[in-house]
C-alpha positions as CSV (number, residue, x, y, z in Angstrom):
1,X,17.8,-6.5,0.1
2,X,17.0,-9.5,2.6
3,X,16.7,-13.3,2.0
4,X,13.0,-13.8,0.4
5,X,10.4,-15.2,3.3
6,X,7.8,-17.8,2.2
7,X,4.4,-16.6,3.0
8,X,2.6,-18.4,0.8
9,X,-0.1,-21.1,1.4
10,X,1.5,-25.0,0.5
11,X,-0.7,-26.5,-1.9
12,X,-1.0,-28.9,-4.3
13,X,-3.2,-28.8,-7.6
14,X,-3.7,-26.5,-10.2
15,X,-6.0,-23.2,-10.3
16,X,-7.1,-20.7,-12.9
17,X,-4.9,-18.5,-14.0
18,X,-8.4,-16.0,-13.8
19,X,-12.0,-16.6,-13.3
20,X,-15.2,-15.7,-14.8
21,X,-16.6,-16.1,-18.4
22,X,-14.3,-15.3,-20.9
23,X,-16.9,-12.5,-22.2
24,X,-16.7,-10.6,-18.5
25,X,-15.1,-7.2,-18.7
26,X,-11.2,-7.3,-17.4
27,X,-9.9,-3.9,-18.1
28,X,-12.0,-0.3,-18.9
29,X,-10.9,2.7,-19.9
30,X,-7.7,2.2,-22.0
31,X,-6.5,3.6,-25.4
32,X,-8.2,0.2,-26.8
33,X,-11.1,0.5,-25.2
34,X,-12.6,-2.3,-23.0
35,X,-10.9,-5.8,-22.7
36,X,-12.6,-8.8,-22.1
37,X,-11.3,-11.6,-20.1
38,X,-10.9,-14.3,-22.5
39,X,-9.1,-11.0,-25.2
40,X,-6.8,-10.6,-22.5
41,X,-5.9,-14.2,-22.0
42,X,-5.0,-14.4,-25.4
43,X,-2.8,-11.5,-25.6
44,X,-1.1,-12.5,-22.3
45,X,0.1,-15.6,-23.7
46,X,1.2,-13.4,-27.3
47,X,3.4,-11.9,-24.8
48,X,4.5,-14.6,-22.9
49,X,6.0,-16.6,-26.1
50,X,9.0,-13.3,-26.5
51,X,9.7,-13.8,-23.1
52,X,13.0,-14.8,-22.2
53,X,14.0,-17.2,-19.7
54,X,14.7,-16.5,-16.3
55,X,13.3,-17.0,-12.8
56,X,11.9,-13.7,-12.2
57,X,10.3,-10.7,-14.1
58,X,10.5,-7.0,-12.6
59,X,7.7,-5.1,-14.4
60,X,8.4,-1.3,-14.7
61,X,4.9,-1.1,-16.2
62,X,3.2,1.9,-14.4
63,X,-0.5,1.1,-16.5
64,X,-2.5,-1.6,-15.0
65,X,-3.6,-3.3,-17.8
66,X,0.3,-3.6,-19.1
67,X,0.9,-5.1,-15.5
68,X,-1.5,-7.0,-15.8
69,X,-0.1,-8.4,-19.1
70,X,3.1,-9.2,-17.6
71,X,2.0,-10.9,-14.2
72,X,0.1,-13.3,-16.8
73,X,2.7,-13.5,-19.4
74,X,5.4,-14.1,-16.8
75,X,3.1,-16.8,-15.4
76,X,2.8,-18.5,-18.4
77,X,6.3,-18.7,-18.4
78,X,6.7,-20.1,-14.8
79,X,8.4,-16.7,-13.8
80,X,7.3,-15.0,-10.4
81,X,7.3,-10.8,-10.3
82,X,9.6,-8.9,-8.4
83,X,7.2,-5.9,-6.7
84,X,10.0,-3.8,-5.7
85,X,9.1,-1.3,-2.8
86,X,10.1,1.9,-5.4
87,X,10.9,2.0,-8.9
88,X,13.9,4.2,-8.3
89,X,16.9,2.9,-10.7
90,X,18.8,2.0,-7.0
91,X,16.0,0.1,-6.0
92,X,15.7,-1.8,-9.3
93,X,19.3,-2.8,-9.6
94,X,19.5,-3.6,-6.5
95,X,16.8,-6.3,-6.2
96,X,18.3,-7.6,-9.9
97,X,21.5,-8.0,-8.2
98,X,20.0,-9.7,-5.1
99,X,18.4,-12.1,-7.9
100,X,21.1,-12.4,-10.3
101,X,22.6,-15.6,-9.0
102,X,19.1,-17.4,-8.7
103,X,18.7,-19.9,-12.0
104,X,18.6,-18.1,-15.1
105,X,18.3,-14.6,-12.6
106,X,15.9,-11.9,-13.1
107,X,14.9,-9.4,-16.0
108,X,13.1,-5.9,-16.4
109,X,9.9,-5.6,-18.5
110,X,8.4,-2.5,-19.9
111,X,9.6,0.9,-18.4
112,X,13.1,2.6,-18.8
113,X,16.1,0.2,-18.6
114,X,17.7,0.1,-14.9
115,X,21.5,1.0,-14.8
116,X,22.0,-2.7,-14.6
117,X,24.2,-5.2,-17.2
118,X,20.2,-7.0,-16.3
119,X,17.9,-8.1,-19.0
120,X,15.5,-5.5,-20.6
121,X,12.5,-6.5,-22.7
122,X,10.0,-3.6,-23.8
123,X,6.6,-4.4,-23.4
124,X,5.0,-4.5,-26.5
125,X,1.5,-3.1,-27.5
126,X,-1.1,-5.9,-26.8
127,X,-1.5,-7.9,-30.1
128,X,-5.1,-8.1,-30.8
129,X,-5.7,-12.2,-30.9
130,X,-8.3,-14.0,-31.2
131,X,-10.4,-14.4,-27.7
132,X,-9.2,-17.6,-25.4
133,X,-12.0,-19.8,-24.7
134,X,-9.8,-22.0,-22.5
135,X,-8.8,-20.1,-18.9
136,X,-5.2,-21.6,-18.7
137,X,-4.3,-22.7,-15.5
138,X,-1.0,-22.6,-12.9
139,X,0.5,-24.7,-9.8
140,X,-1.3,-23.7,-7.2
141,X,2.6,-23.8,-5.1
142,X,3.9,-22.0,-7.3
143,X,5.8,-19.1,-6.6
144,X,3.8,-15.9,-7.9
145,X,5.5,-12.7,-6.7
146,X,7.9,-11.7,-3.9
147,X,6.8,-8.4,-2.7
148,X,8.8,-5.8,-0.3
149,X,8.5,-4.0,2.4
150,X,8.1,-0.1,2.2
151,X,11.5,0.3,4.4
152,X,10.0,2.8,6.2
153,X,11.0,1.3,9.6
154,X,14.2,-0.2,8.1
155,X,15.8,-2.2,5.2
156,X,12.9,-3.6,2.8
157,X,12.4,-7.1,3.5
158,X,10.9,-9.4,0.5
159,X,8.5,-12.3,1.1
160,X,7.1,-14.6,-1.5
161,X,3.5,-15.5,-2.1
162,X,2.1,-18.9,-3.9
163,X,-0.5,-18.4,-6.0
164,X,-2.6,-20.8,-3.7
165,X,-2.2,-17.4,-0.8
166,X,-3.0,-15.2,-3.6
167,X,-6.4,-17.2,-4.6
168,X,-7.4,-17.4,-0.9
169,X,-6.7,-14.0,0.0
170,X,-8.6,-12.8,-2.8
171,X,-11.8,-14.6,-2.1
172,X,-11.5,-13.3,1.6
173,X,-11.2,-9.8,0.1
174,X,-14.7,-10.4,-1.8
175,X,-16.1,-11.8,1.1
176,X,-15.1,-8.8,3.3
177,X,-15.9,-6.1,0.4
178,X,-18.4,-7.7,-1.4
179,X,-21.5,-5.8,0.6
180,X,-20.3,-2.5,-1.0
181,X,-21.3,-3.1,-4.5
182,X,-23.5,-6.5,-4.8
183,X,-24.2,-8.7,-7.6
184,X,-23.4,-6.8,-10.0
185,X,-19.2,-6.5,-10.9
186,X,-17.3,-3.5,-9.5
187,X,-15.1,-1.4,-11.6
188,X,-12.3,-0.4,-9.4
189,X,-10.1,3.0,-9.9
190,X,-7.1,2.6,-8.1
191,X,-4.8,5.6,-7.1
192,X,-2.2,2.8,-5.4
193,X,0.9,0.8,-8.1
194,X,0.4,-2.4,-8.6
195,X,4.0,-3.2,-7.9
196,X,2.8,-2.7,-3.6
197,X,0.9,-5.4,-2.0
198,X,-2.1,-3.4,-1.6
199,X,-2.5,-2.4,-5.1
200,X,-1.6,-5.7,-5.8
201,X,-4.4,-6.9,-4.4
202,X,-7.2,-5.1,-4.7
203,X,-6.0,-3.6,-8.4
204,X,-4.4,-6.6,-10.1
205,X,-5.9,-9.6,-8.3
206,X,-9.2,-8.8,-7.7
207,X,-10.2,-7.7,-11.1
208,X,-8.3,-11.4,-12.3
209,X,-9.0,-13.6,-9.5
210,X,-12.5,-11.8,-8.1
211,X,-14.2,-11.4,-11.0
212,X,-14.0,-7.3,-11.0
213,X,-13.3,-5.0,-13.5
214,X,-10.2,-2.5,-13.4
215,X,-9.2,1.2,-15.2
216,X,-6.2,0.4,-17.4
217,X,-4.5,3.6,-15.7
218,X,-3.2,5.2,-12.6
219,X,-4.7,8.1,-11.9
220,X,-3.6,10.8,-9.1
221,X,-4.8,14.1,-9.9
222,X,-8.4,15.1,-8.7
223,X,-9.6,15.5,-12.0
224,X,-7.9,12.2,-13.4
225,X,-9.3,10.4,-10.8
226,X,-12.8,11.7,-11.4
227,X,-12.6,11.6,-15.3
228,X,-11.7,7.6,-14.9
229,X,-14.3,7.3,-12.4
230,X,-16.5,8.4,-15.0
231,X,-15.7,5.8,-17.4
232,X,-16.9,3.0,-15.4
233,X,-20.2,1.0,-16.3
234,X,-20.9,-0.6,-13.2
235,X,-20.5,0.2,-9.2
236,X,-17.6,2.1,-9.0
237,X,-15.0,1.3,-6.1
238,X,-12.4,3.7,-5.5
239,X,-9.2,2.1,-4.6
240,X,-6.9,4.7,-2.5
241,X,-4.8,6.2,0.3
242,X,-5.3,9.0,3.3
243,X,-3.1,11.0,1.6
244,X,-4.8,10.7,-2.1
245,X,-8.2,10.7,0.1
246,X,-7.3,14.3,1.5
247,X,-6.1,16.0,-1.8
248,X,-9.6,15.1,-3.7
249,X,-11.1,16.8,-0.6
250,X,-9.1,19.5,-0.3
251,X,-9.9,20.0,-4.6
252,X,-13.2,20.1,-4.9
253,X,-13.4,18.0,-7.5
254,X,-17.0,16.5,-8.5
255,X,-17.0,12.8,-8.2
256,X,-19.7,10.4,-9.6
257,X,-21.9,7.9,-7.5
258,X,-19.6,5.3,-5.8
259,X,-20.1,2.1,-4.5
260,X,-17.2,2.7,-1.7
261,X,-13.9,4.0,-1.5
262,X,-10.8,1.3,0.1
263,X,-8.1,2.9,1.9
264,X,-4.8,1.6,3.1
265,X,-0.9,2.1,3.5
266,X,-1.2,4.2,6.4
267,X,-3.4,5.6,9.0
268,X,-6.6,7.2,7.9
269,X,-8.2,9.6,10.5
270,X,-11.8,9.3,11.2
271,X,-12.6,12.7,10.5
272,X,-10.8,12.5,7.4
273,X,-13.1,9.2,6.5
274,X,-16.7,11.2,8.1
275,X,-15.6,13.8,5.2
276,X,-15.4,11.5,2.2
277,X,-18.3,9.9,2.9
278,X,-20.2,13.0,3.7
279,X,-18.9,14.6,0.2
280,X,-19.5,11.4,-1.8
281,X,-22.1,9.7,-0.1
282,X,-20.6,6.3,-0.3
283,X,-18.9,4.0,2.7
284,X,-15.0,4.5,3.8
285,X,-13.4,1.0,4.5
286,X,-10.5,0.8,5.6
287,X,-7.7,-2.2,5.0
288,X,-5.5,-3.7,7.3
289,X,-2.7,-5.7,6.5
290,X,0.9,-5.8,5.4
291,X,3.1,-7.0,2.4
292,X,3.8,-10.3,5.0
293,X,0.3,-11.0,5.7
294,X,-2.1,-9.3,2.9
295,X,-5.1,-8.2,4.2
296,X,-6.2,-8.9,7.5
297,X,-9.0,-6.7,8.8
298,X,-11.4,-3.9,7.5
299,X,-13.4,-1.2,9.6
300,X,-16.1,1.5,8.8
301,X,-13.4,4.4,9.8
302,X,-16.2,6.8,10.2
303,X,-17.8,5.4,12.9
304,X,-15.8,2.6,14.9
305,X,-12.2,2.6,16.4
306,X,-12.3,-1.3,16.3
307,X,-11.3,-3.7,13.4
308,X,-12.7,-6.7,12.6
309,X,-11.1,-9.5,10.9
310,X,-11.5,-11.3,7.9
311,X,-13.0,-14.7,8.8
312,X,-10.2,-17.4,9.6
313,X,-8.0,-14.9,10.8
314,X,-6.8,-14.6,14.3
315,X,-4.7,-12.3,16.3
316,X,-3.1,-12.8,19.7
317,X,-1.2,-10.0,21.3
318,X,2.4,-10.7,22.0
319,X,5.2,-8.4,24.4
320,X,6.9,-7.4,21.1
321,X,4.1,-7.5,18.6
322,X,1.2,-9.4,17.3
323,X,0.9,-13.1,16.1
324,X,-1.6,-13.7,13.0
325,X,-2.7,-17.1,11.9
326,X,-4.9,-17.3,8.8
327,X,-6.1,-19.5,6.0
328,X,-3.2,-18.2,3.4
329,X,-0.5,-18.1,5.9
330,X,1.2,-21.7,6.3
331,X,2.5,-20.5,9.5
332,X,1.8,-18.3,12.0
333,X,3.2,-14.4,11.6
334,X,4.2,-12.0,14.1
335,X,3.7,-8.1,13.4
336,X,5.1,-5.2,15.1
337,X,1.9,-3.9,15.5
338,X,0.1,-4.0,19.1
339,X,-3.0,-4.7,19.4
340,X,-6.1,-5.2,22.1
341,X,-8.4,-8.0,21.2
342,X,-11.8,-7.7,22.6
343,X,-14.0,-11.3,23.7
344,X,-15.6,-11.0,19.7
345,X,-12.5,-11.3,17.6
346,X,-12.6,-7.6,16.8
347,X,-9.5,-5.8,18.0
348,X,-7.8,-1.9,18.4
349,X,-4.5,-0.9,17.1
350,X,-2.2,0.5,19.9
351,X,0.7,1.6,17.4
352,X,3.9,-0.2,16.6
353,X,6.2,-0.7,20.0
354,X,8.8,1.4,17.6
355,X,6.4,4.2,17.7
356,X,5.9,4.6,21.6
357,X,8.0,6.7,23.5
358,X,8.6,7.2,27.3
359,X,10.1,10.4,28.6
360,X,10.4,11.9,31.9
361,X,8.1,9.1,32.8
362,X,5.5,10.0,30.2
363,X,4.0,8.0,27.6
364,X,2.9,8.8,24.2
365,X,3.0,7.1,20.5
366,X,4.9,8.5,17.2
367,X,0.9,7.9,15.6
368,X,-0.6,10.1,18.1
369,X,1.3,12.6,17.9
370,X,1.2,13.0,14.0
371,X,-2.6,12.7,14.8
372,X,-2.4,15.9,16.0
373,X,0.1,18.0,14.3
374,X,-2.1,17.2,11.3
375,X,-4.7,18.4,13.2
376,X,-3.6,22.1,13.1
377,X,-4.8,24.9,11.0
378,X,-2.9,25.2,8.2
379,X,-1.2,22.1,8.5
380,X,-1.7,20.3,5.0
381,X,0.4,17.1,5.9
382,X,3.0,16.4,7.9
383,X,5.2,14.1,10.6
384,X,6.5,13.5,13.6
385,X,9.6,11.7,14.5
386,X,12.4,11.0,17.4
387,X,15.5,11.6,16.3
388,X,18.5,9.2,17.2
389,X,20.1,9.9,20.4
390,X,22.8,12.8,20.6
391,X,25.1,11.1,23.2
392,X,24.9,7.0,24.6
393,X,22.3,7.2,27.2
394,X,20.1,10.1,26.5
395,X,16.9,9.9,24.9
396,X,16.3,10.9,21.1
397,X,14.6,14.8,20.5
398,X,11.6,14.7,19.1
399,X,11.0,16.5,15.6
400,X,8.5,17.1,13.2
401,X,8.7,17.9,9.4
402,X,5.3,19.6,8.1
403,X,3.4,21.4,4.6
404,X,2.4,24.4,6.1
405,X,2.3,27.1,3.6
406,X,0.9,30.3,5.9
407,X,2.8,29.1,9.3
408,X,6.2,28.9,11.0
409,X,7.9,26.8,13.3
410,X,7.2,28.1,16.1
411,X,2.8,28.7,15.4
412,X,3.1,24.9,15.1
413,X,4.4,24.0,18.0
414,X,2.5,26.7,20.0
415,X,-0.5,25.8,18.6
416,X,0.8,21.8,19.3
417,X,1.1,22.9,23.4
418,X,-2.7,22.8,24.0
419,X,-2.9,18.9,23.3
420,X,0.4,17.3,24.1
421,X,2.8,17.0,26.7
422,X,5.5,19.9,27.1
423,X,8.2,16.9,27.0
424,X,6.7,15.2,23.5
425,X,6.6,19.0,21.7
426,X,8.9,19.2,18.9
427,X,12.5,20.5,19.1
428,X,12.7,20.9,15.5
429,X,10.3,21.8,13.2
430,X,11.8,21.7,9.3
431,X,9.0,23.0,7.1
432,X,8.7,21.9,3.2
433,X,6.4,22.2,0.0
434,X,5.9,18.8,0.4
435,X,6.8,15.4,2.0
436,X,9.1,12.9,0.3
437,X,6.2,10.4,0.1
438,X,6.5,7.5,-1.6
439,X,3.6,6.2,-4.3
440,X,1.7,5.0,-1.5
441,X,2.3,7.6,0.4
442,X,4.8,6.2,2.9
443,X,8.0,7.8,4.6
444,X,11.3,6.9,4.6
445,X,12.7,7.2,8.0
446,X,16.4,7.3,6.3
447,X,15.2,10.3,4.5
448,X,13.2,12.3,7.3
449,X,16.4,11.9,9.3
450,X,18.5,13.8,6.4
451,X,16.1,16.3,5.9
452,X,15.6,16.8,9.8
453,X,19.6,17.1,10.0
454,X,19.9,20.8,9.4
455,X,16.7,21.9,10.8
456,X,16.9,24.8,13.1
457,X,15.8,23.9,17.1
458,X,12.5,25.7,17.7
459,X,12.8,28.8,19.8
460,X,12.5,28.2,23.0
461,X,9.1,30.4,23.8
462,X,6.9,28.2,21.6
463,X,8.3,25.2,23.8
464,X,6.4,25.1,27.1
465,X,8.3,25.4,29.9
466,X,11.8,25.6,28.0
467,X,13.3,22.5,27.1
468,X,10.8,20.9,29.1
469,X,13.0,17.1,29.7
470,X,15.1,15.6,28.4
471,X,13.2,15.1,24.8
């Protein structure tokens, strides 16, 4: 893993560890039933008196009321949490390793023990204490968590977050969301891990820091989702992903009254958003933002292409990327993502310069043409990619890897030829009962690339014009 990047806002002070009146609802739908703020606060610091010492805490806790629990506890403690970008034993060690030398190093709590000579403290069942009248409070430059990057455009890439980036980030979050549900508190489902920056904040530090409520689980099956849904007492925000988003479309499953429904992590199609909120009558908003910056930007995916940002943020085009400034960034950030910023702030995403490809002249993006492969009958998910170069100087093949149950290769590409370029068609199709998504529903290029390896080339009929370039 790479050196840790400071993202976080530098600040002096103290702030509260949470926020609200003790008496609020924290967590719903657990084995305990509902758990009140200043409950919680009192079993957080239970915990955080067995833990040991050390820097940093991994949590391998996949409810979010545990997570909860030991983001609190671990405060407590002055530890920050290690959000690893999987929970794979590899990835685990691997970031305890990277941490081991740090102070007192790192240790896992809850889950399985890691192959790793690191610490391992169960997470215990939440004592039931006395309620905590008195909202305990931490440095407000104080580390809170060092989150990763998915790795799907490379090696993961940790950056660490103050508490004082967390509290702001979170009250631009409300402000941006806050229309959706009112004055009264929202009870968020979320489909997303805490462990990602997403989930992380609009799961864990919302419900804590912006006075919502959360479901103590995860849910991902259709009916799990709706049963939790169900549960809820208040305005009911469903907390997702595109990919989650189309398999409780594509189930039929029965959902109650929503306040909205938050997507991030990857692209979500604006068909795919005109559905949802047809079926469940509710608004789509989608999130923009990355585990460097948080949250940046929100749109109504149904009905505009444009984003607008949260207030205080500001983006300015660069040849390689994009530079942000915003109120929880101590300095400015540049993202691979291109972008057009229109005369009001709001802006369009043009892709990733990683993603656009020129061939024979031609110009097209990785995004668009995923776009459309999921846009053909009978395609239930799927990718495309260029492959590396075959010799120094030539230009890298471009492939695709799809769910297509009733089709072959060669339908996909043929049906593919009547909306892109004969140069940008795949060369190689490799078809699979599904993709090796991550929890959020990323892709590992390092494992598309294996699974592409063997793939047969397309025959050359369903490719228009033959191998039509160099591609």
């Amino acid at each position: 893993m790479s050196a840790v990047t400071q993202t976080g806002a530098r600040d002096c002070g103290r702030l509260p560890l949470a926020s609200g009146d003790p008496e609020r609802v924290l967590v719903f739908g657990g084995t305990t039933g509902s758990v009140r703020l200043g409950r919680f606060l009192a079993q957080a610091q239970a915990l955080a008196g067995g833990l040991p010492d050390a820097r940093h805490a991994l949590p391998l806790v996949e409810d979010r009321h545990g997570f909860l629990l030991a983001f609190c506890a671990a405060a407590l403690r002055g530890q920050s949490l290690l959000l690893p970008p999987s929970g794979t034993p590899g990835t685990v060690a691997e970031i305890l390793q990277a941490h081991a030398g740090t102070d007192a190093g790192a240790y896992c709590l809850g889950g399985t023990p890691p192959p790793s000579p690191a610490w391992h403290v169960p997470l215990p069942e939440p004592v039931d204490a006395a309620s905590c009248h008195d909202v305990p409070q931490v440095d407000a430059a104080a580390l809170a968590a060092i989150g990763y990057t998915s790795g799907s455009t490379g090696r993961p890439q940790a950056h660490a977050k103050q508490w004082s980036a967390f509290a702001r980030g979170t009250a631009q979050n409300v402000m941006a969301l806050r229309d959706l549900w009112g004055d009264a508190q929202p009870q968020i489902v979320a489909t997303v891990p805490p462990q990602h920056m997403y989930g992380m904040e609009l799961s864990v530090l919302l419900p804590l820091l912006g006075g919502a409520a959360v479901h103590a689980g995860r849910p991902l099956l259709p009916a799990d989702v709706a049963r939790a849904l169900e549960q809820a007492q208040g305005p009911r925000l469903l907390v997702t992903t595109p990919v989650h988003l189309r398999a409780l479309l594509r189930s039929g499953v029965v959902l109650p009254p929503l306040a909205g429904i938050v997507s991030a992590t990857a692209p979500l199609a604006s068909d795919l958003a005109a559905q949802a909120e047809a079926r469940y009558g509710t608004q789509v908003r989608e999130m923009f933002g990355s585990t460097e910056t948080c949250i940046l930007a929100t749109r109504r995916t149904a009905q505009e292409a444009m984003w607008t940002p949260i207030p205080g943020v500001r983006l300015r085009p660069q040849p390689d990327g994009t530079q942000v400034q915003a109120p929880h960034l101590p300095a400015a950030v540049t993202l691979a993502d291109l972008v057009e910023v229109a005369q009001d702030g709001r802006f369009r995403l043009c892709g990733r310069q990683a993603d656009l490809l020129e061939i024979a002249g031609k110009r097209a993006s990785l995004g668009d043409l995923t776009r459309r492969l999921l846009a053909v009958p009978g395609v239930e998910d799927g990718v495309v990619v260029q492959l590396e170069p075959e010799r120094e100087g030539e230009v890298g093949r471009i492939a695709a890897l799809a769910v297509a149950p009733r089709l072959v290769a060669a339908q996909i590409v043929a049906a593919l030829r009547g909306s892109i370029d004969p140069v940008f068609l795949p060369r190689r199709v490799r078809l699979l009962p599904a993709l090796p998504r991550n929890d959020t529903g990323k892709l590992r290029r390092d494992l598309l690339l294996e699974l592409l390896a063997d793939a047969p080339p397309v025959h050359s009929s369903a490719v228009a014009d033959g191998d039509a370039g160099p591609a």
